[in-house]
C-alpha positions in Angstrom: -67.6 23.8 -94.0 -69.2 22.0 -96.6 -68.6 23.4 -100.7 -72.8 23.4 -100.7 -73.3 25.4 -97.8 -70.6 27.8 -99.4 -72.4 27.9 -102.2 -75.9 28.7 -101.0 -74.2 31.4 -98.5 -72.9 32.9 -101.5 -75.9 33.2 -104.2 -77.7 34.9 -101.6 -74.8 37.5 -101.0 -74.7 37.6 -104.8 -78.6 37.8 -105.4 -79.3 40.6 -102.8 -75.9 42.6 -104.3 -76.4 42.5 -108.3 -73.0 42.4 -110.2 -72.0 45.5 -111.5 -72.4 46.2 -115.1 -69.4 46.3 -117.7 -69.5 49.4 -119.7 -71.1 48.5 -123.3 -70.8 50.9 -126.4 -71.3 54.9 -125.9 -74.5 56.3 -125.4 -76.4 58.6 -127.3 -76.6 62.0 -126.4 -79.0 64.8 -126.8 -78.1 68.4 -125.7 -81.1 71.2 -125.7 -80.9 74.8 -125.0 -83.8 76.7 -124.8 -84.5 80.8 -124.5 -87.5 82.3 -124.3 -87.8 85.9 -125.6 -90.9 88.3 -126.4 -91.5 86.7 -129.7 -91.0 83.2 -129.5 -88.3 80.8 -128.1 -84.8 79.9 -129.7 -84.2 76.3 -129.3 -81.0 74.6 -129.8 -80.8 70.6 -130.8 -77.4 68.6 -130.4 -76.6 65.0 -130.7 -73.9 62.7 -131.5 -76.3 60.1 -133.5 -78.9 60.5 -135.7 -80.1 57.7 -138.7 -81.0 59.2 -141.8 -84.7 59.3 -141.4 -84.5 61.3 -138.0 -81.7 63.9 -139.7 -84.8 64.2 -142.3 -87.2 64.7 -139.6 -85.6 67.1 -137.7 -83.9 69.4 -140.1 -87.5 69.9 -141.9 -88.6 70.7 -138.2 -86.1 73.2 -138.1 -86.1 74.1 -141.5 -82.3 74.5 -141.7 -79.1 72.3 -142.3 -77.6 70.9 -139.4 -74.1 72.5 -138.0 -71.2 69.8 -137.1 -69.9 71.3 -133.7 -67.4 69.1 -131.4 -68.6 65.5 -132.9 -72.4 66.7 -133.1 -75.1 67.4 -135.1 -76.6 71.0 -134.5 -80.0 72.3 -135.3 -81.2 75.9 -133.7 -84.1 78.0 -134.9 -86.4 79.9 -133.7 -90.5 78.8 -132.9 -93.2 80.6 -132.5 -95.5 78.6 -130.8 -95.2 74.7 -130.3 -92.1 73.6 -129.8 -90.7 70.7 -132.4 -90.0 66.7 -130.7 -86.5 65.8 -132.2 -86.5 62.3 -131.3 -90.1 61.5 -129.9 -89.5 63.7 -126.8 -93.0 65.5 -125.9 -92.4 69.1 -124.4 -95.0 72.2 -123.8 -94.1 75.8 -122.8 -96.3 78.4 -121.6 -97.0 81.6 -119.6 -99.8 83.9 -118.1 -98.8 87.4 -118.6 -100.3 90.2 -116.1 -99.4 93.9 -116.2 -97.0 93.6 -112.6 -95.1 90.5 -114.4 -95.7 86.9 -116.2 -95.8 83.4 -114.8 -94.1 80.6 -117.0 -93.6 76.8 -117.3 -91.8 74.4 -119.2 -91.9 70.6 -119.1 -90.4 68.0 -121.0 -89.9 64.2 -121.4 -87.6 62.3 -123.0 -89.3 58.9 -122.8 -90.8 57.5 -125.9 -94.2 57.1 -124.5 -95.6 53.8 -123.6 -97.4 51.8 -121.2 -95.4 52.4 -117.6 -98.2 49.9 -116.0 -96.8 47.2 -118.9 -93.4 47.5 -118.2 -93.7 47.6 -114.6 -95.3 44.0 -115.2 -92.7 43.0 -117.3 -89.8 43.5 -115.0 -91.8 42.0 -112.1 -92.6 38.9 -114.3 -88.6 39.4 -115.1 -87.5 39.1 -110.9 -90.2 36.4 -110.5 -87.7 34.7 -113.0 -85.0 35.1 -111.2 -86.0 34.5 -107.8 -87.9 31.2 -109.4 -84.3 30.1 -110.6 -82.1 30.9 -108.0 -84.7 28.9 -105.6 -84.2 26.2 -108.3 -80.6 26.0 -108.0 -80.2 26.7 -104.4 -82.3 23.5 -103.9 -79.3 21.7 -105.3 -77.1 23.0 -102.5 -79.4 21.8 -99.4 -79.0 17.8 -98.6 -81.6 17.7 -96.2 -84.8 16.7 -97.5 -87.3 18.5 -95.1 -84.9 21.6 -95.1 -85.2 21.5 -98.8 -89.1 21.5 -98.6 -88.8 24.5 -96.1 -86.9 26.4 -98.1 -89.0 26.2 -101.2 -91.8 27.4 -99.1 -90.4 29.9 -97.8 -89.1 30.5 -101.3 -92.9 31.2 -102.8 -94.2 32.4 -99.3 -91.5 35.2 -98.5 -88.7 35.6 -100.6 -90.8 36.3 -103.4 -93.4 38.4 -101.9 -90.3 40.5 -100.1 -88.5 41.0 -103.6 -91.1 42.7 -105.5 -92.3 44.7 -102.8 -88.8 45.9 -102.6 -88.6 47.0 -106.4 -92.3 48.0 -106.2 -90.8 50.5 -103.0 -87.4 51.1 -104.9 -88.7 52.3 -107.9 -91.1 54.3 -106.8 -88.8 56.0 -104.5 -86.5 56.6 -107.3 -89.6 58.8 -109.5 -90.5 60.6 -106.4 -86.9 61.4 -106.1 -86.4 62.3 -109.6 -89.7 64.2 -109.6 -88.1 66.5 -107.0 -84.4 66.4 -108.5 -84.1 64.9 -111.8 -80.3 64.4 -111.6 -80.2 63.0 -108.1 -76.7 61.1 -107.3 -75.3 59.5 -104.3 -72.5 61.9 -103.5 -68.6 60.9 -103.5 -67.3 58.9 -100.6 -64.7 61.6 -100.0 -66.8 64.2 -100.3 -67.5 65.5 -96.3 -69.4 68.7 -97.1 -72.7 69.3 -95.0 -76.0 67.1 -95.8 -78.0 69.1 -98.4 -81.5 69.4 -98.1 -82.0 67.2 -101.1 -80.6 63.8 -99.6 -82.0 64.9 -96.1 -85.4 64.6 -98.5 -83.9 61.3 -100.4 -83.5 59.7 -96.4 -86.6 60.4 -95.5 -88.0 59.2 -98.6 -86.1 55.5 -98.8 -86.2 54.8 -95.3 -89.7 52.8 -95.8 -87.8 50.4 -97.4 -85.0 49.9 -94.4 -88.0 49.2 -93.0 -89.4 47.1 -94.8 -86.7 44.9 -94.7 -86.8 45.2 -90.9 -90.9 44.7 -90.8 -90.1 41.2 -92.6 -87.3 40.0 -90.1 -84.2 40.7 -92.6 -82.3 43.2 -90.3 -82.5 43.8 -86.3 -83.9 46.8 -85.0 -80.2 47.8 -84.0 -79.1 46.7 -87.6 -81.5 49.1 -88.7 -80.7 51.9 -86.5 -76.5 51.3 -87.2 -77.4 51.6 -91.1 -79.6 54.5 -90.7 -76.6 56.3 -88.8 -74.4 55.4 -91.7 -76.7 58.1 -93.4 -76.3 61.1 -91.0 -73.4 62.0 -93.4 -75.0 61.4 -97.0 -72.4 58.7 -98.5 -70.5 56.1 -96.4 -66.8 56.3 -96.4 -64.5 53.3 -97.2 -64.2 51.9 -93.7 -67.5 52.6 -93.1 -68.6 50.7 -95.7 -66.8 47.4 -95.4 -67.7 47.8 -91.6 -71.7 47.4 -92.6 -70.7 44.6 -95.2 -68.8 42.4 -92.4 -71.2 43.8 -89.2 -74.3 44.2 -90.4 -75.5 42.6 -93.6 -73.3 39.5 -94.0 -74.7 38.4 -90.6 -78.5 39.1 -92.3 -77.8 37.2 -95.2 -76.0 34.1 -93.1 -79.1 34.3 -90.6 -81.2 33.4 -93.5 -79.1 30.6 -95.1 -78.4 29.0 -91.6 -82.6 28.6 -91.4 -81.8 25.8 -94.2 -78.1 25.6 -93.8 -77.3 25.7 -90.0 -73.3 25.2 -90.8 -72.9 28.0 -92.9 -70.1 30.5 -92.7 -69.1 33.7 -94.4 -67.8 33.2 -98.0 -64.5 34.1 -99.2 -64.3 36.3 -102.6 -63.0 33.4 -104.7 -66.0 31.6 -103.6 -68.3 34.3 -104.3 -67.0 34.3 -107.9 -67.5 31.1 -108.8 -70.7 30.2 -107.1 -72.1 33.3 -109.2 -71.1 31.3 -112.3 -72.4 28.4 -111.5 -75.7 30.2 -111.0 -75.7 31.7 -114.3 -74.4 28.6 -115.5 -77.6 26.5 -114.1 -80.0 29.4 -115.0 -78.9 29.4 -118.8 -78.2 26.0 -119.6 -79.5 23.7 -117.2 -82.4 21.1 -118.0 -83.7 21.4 -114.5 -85.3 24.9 -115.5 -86.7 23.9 -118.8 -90.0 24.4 -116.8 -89.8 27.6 -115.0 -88.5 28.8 -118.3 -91.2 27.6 -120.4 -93.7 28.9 -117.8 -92.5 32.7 -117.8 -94.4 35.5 -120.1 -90.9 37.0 -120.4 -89.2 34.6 -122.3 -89.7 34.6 -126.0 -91.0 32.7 -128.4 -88.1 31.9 -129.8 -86.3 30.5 -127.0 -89.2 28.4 -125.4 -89.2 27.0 -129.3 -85.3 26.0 -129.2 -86.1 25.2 -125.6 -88.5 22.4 -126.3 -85.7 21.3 -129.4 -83.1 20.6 -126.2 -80.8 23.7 -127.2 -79.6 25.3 -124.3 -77.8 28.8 -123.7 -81.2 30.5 -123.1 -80.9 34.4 -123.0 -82.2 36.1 -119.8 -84.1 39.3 -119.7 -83.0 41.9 -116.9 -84.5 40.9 -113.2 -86.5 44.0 -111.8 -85.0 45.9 -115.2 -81.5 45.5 -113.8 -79.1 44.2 -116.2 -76.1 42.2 -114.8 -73.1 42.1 -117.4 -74.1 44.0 -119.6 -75.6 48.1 -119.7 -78.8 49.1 -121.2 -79.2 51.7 -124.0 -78.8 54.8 -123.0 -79.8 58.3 -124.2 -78.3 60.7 -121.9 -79.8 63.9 -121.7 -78.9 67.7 -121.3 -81.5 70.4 -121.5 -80.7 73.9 -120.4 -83.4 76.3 -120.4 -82.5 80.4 -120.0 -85.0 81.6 -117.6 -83.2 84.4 -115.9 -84.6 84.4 -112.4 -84.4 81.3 -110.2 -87.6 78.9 -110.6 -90.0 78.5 -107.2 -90.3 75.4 -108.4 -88.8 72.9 -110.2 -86.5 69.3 -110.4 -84.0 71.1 -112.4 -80.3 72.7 -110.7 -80.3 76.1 -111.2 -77.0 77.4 -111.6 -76.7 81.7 -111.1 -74.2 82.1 -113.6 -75.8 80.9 -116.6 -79.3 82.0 -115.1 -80.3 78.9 -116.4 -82.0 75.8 -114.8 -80.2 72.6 -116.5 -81.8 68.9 -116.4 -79.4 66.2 -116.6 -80.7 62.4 -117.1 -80.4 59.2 -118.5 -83.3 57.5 -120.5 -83.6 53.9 -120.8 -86.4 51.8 -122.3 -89.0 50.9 -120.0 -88.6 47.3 -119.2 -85.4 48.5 -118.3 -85.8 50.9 -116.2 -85.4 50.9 -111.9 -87.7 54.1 -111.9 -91.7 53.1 -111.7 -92.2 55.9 -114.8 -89.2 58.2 -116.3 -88.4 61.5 -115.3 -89.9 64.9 -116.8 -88.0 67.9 -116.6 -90.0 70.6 -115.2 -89.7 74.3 -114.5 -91.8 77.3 -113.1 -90.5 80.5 -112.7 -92.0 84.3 -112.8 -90.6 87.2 -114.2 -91.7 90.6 -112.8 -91.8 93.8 -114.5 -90.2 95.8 -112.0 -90.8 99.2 -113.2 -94.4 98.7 -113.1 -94.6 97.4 -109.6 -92.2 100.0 -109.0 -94.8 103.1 -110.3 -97.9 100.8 -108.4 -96.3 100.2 -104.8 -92.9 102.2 -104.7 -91.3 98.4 -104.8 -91.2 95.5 -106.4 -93.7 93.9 -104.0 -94.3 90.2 -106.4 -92.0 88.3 -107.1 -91.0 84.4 -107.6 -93.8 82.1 -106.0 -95.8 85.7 -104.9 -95.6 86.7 -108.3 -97.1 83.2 -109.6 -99.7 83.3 -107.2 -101.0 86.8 -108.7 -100.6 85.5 -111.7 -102.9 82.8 -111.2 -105.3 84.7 -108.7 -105.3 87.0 -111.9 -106.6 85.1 -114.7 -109.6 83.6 -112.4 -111.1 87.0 -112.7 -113.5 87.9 -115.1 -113.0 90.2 -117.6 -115.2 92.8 -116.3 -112.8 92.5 -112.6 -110.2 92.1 -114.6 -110.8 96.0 -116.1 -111.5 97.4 -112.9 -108.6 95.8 -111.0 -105.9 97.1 -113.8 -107.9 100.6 -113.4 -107.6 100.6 -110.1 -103.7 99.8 -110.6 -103.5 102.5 -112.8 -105.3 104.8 -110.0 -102.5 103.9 -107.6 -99.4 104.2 -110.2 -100.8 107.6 -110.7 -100.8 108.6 -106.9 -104.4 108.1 -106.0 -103.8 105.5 -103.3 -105.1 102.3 -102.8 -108.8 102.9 -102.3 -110.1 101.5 -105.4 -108.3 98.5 -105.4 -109.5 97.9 -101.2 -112.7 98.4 -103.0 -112.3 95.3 -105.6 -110.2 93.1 -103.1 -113.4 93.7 -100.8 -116.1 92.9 -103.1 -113.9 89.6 -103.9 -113.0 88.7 -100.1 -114.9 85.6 -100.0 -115.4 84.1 -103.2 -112.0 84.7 -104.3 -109.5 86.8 -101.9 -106.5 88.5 -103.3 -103.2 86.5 -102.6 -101.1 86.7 -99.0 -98.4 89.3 -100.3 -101.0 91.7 -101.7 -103.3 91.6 -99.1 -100.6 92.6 -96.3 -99.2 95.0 -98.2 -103.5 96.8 -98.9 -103.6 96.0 -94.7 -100.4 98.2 -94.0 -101.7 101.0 -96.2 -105.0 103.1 -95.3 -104.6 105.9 -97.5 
């Protein structure tokens, strides 16, 4: 086999990989816990870095000095209403409180804020890059003219297109995931436990973009129905792994280089290694992109000037916000909020013996990012007070998503139906039986009809 045909075989086994990143310096963290009482909430503010304008900023917030605690800086106090942004996080807590129990929700984001439609541009303008100098190079490793010319069309007419639809799919996947678990992770390989209902959801959600890759001719429809299968158990194993490598996606890639290589074979590692040099090599510092280069919104000023002066050793923004070498800055975030009672919704992990939902995440900046927007934590939970509901219905009858839909039935009524219904309660805590409140749920039946829970339980009574 020829070194060129190697070569190309290679850059597209590296292109459609990404090299892993080498760790950089360590991340910032932010730890919050939150507890909500009768008078206000308790908030608790950690972090292992803070410059001397935000350590300002936040202990006036807090109106305290800050606590050193296991290499952090610690701020808690207690707010009455709005609750303070340490580090330009937004956040909003609030609740609807009825006499059978309260409805609450929390949310917050750790993003600075921004335009998501901006950097989403940016890191598409950033793989357009990419893809525009890889085609550049690999052009270098095909000797036949007219191959050459099919390739760069097919280079503009498909390759292209097919990359950013699969970041615009990707990343879009990744915030619906995150909206419904904020610390989603691929699960150990050795880990053999039963498919949660959370990656049955993930599967569902990125198999669009199997099949995307099958719509455009990149896999078989048996190559997409072996991969799929390779999900039935939530992480591939080891063998499992390097069986889809060598079976199934090596022979995609080759069937792709062979349209404008037809002698190309499988690469060995060594050769992997240094055709992915002499890619990054050619991207950085070769003439031959001077154009492509000067042509791209994402490269600076700066460089385009040195550029133009015949300085090479051009620095390359992250393709699709995926850095190779290097990691992005990171804020990794912890926020546990006391709720006592298990949400009925939220992207939090509630875990029973804290009675706490906790959110776990890491922030990057936006042209970084592989998520079309960042996460936001949220929460919503009800708390019902029992021995009321108790005195009403000889039970606590409301409860968690029940309760919330009381809650929100309730504050639709005017204030008027709002006196009569909580007389009417009062009738039946007192033993009078549920005539008067049959009496408001009727006169409300069509306009605005009491929830599901309630209205069984007024259809199983008659007296």
């Amino acid at each position: 086999m020829r070194p060129r045909s190697i070569t190309l075989v290679v850059a597209f086994v590296a292109l459609a990989s990404m090299v892993a990143a080498l760790p950089g310096c360590g991340p910032r963290t932010v730890r919050v816990d939150v507890v909500a009482g009768e008078e206000g909430v308790t908030r608790t503010f950690a972090t292992n870095r803070l410059d001397a304008e935000e350590l300002a900023r936040v202990q006036a917030l807090y109106g305290a000095a800050p606590v050193e605690r296991d290499g952090e800086i610690e701020f808690t106090a207690a707010f009455a209403e709005d609750l303070p942004s340490e580090v330009g996080n937004r956040n909003g807590l609030s609740e609807v409180r009825t006499s059978l129990g309260s409805s609450h929700f929390y949310w917050e984001s750790f993003d600075s804020g921004g335009d998501h439609w901006r950097d989403l541009e940016h890191r598409i303008d950033c793989g357009d890059l990419w893809i525009r100098l890889f085609g550049r190079w690999a052009e270098t490793q095909i000797d036949d003219e007219s191959r050459r010319e099919e390739f760069k069309a097919a280079l503009d007419g498909e390759y292209l297109p097919l990359a950013r639809d699969v970041m615009l799919m990707w990343s879009s996947m990744q915030a619906a995931s995150q909206a419904q678990r904020v610390a989603a992770r691929v699960r150990t390989a050795d880990d053999r436990s039963p498919m949660t209902r959370d990656e049955s959801y993930r599967r569902t959600l990125f198999l669009p973009l199997l099949l995307l890759l099958s719509e455009r001719g990149i896999f078989t429809a048996e190559e997409t129905q072996r991969l799929l299968l390779l999900s039935t158990r939530g992480n591939p194993d080891e063998m499992e792994r390097r069986w889809s490598f060598d079976e199934l996606i090596m022979p995609a890639i080759l069937r792709q280089v062979r349209r404008f290589k037809p002698e190309a074979t499988p690469p060995t590692f060594p050769q992997l290694l240094a055709s992915g040099v002499s890619f990054y090599l050619f991207a950085t510092s070769s003439a031959k992109v001077d154009d492509l280069l000067l042509a791209s919104p994402v490269v600076s000023d700066a460089d385009k000037e040195r550029i133009r002066r015949g300085e090479r050793g051009t620095s390359l923004p992250p393709a699709f916000g995926f850095r190779i070498g290097s990691r992005p800055k990171v804020t990794e975030t912890e926020v546990s909020l006391a709720t006592g009672v298990e949400p009925y919704l939220t992207n939090g992990t509630y875990e029973e013996e804290r009675r706490a939902v906790v959110f776990r995440s890491r922030v990057v900046a936006g042209t970084e990012r592989a998520s079309l927007y960042p996460p936001t934590f949220q929460a919503a939970w009800a708390v019902p007070d029992e021995a009321r509901q108790r005195q009403c219905f000889g039970e606590v009858l409301l409860a968690g998503e029940d309760l919330a839909a009381y809650c929100g039935w309730w504050q639709v009524l005017t204030p008027k139906l709002q006196e009569r219904w909580e007389k009417a309660l009062e009738s039946l805590a007192s033993g009078g039986g549920p005539g008067a409140l049959r009496e408001v749920a009727a006169q409300l039946r069509l306009r605005h009809p009491v929830p599901r829970r309630l209205a069984e339980w007024l259809a199983q009574r008659r007296t």
